[in-house]
N, C-alpha and C positions, 0 to 999 in steps of 0.2 A: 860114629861114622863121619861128623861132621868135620872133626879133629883128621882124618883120616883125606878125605877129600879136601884138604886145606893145604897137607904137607903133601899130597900127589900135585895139587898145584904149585906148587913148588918147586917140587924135580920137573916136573913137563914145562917151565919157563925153565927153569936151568940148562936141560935140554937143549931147548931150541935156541938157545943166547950161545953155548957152548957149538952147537955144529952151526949155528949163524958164523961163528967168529972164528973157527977149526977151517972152515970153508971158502976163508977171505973175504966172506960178504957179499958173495958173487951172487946171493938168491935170494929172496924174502922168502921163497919159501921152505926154507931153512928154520923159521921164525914160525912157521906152523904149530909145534908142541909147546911155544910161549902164547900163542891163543888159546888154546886149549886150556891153556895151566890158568891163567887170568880166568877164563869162564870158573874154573874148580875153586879158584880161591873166592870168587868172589859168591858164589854156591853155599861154601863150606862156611865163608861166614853168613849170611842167609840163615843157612840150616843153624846158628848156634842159639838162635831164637826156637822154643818149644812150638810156639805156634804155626812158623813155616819150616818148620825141619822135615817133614812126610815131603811137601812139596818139593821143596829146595833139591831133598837126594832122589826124588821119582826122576827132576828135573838132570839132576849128576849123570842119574845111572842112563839116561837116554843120550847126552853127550856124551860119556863114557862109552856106548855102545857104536855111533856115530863115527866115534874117532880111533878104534876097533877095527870099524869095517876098514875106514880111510887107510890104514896103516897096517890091515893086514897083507896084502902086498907085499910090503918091506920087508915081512918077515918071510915069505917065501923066499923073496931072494936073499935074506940073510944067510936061509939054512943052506943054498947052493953057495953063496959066497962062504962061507964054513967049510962047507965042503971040497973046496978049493975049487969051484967056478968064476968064469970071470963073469965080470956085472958092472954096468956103468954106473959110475958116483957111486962108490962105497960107504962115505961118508955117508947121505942120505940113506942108506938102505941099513945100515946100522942104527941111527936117530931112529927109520922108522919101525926098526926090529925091536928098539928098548921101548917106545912110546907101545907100542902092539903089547908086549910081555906087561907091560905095566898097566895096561887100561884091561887089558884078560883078568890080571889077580882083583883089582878096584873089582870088577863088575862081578866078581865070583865070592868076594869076600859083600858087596853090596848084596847078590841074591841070597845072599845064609844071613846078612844081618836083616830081610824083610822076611825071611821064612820066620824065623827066630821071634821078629815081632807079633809076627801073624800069630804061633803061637800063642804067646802072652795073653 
């Protein structure tokens, strides 16, 4: 998982550098899913140590959820702007429909990989 939370922070700085600069630069907070991404990567390495690695992903999967709530939203309006509604700043509600899709799977492939542990 730490591996996993490394390259999620990855795409969510990609993200948000890509609609920071898609968007003219007109918003910092465009640059939202490159904070996020920064907190993940710097988690994921964290977690590559045996010793804080429980910590580190307890820590992931609570800003992972955090940034869920934050950007669930987006994804509402994503699914009307799909549907052919109109919605202000597309650009934005897009970012926050892929950063939503992406922090759901992270948090659902994280609560199977502590079930999985619990097991053990």
């Amino acid at each position: 998982m730490p591996q996993t939370t490394t390259g999620l922070g990855i795409v969510l700085i990609l993200l948000g550098l890509i609609g920071f600069f898609v968007t003219g630069m007109q918003s910092v907070t465009a640059l939202i899913p490159t904070f996020f991404g920064i907190l993940f990567i710097i988690l994921g390495l964290i977690a590559g140590k045996e010793s804080s690695r429980k910590m580190a992903m307890h820590i992931a999967m609570g800003i992972g959820l955090l940034g869920l709530i934050g950007s669930f939203p987006g994804l509402i309006k994503g699914v009307t702007f799909l549907s052919g509604g109109e919605i202000a700043r597309p650009a934005a509600v897009i970012a926050q429909s892929i950063m939503a899709i992406l922090l759901l799977f992270y948090l659902v492939m994280g609560v199977k990989t502590f079930i999985d542990a619990r097991k053990k």
